[in-house]
Backbone bond lengths (Angstrom), bond angles and torsions (degrees), N, CA, C in turn:
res aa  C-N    CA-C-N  psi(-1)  N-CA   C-N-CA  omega(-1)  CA-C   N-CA-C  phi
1 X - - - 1.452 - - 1.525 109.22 -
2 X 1.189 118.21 125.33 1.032 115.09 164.82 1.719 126.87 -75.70
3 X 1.408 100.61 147.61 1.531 108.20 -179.81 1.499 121.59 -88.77
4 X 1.705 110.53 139.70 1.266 103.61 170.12 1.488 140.11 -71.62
5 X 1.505 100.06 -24.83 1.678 83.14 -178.20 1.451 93.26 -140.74
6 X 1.540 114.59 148.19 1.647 121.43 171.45 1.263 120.70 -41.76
7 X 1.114 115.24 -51.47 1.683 102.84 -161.64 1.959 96.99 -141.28
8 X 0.942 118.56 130.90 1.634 138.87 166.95 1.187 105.45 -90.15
9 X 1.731 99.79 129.89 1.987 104.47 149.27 0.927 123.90 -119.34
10 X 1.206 125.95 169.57 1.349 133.88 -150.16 1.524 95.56 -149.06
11 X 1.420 128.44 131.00 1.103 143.35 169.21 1.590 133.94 -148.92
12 X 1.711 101.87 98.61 1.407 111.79 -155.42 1.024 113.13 -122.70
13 X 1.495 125.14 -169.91 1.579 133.28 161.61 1.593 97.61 -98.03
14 X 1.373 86.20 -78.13 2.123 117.66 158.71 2.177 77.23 86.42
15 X 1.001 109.46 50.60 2.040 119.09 166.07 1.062 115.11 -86.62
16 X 1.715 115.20 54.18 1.451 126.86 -167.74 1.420 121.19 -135.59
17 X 0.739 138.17 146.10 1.749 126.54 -170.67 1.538 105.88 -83.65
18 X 1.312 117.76 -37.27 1.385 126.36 175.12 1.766 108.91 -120.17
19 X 1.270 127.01 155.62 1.399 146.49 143.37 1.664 109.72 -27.00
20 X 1.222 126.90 103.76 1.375 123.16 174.60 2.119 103.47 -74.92
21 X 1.116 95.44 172.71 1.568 78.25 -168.89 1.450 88.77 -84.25
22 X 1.077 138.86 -2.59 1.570 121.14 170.84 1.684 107.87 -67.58
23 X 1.395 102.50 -39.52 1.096 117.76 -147.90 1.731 90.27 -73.99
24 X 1.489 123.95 -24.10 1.603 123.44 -157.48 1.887 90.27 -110.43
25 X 1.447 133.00 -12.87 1.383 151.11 174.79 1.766 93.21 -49.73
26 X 1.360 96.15 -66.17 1.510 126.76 -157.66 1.708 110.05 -53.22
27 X 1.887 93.35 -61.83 1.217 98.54 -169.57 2.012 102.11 -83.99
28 X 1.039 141.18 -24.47 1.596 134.72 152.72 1.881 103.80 -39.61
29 X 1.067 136.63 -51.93 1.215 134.63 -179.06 1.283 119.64 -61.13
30 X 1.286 111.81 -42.48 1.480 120.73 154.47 1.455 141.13 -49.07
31 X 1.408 95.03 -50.68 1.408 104.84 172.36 1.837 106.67 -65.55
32 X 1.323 103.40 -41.12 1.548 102.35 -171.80 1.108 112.89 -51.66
33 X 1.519 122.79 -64.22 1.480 135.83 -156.62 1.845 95.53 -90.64
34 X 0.844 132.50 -4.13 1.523 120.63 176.57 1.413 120.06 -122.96
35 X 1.460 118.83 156.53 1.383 112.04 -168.23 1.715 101.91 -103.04
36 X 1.605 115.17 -22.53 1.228 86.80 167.24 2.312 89.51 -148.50
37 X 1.525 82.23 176.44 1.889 65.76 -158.51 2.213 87.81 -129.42
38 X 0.990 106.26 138.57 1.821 107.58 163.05 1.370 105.61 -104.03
39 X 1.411 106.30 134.39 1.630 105.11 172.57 1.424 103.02 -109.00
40 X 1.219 134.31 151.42 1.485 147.32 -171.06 1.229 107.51 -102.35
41 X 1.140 169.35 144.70 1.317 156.23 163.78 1.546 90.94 -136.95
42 X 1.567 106.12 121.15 1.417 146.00 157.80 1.871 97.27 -38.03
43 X 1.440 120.60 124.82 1.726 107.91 164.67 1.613 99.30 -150.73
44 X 1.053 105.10 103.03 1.652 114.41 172.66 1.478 115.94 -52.24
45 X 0.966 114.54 160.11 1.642 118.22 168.71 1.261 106.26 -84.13
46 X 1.816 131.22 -23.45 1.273 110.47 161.19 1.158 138.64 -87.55
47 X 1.055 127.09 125.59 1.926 120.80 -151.77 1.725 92.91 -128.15
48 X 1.282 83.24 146.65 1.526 122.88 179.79 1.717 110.93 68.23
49 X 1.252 112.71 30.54 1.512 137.25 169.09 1.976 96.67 -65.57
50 X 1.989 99.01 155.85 1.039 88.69 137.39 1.489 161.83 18.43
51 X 1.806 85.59 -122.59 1.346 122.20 147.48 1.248 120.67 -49.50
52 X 1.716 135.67 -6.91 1.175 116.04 -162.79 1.442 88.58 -161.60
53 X 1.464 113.46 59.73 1.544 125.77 165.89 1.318 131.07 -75.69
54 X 0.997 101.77 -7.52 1.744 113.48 -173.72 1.693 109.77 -125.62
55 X 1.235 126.98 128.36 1.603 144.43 172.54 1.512 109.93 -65.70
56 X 1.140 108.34 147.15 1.644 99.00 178.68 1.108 102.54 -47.75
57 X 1.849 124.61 -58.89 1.233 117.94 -147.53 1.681 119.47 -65.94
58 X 1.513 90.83 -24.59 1.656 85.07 170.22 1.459 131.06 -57.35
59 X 1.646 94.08 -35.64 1.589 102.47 175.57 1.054 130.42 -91.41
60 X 1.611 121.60 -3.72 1.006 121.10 169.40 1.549 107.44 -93.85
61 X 1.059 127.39 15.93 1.742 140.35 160.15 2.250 106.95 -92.24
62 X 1.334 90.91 -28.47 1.846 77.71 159.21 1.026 114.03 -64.29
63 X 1.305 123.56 -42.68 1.765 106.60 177.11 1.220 125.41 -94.65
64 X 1.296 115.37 28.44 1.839 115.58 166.73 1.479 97.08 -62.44
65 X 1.455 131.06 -42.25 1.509 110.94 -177.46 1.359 111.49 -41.45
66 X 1.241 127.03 -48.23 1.740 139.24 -157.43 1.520 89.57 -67.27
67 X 0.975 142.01 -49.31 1.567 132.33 -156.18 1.843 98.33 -64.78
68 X 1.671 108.21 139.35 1.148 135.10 -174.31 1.962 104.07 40.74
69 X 1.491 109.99 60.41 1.402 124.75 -174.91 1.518 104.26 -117.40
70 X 1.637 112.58 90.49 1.445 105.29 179.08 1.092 100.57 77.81
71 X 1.521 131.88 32.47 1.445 132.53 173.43 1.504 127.92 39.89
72 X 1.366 100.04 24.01 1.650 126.87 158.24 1.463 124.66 -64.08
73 X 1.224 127.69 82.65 1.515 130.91 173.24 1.420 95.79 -36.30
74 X 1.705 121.48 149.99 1.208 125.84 -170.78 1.853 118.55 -150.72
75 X 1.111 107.17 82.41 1.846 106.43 -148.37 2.093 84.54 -96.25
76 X 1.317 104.38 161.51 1.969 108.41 -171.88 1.288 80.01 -137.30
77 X 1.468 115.12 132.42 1.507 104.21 171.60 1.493 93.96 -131.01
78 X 1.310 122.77 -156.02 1.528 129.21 -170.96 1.468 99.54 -140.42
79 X 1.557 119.46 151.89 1.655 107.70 -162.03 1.926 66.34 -158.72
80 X 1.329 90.58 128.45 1.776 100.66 168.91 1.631 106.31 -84.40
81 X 1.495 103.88 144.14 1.114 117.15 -179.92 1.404 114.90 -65.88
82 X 1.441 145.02 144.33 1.584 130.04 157.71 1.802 85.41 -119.47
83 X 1.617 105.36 148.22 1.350 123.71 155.11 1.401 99.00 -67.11
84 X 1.099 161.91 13.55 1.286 146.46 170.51 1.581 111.10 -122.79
85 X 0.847 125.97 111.18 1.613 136.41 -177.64 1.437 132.04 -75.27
86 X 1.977 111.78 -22.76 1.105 96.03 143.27 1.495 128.32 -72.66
87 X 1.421 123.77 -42.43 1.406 129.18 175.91 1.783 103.87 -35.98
88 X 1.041 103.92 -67.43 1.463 128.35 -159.10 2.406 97.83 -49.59
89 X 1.337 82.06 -49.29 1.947 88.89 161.76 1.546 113.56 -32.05
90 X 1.704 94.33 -73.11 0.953 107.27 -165.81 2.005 132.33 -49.74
């Protein structure tokens, strides 16, 4: 099957121990329709919070399954958090 679009992004927290099924909805759609996908992963400067229990690197090891999945290139990068959401757009 061919894919619709070159490259997918992905822009998450993903501060979960497991894939919520939204969270596994999202990334199956991705993999389908794209040939290769970047995921963003959200990383606060406050660590080991709460809200902020998990290290990138841990989470960017949930998606080692995705790498070479349906011959989907699969890059995890890190995107700093801003409390401000237009900034954070930008």
């Amino acid at each position: 099957m061919d894919k619709l679009y070159d490259v997918g992004v992905i822009v998450g927290r993903f501060q979960v121990p497991d894939f919520t099924d939204g969270h596994k909805q999202l990334i199956k759609t991705a993999v389908t329709e794209c040939k290769s996908l970047v995921v963003f992963l959200g990383v606060s400067v406050v660590l080991d919070s709460d809200r902020n229990a998990m290290d990138f690197v841990t989470r960017e090891f949930m998606f080692e399954y995705l790498k070479n999945t349906q011959g989907v290139k699969v890059t995890v990068l890190p995107i700093p958090d801003i409390f401000n959401d237009e900034l954070w757009s930008k």
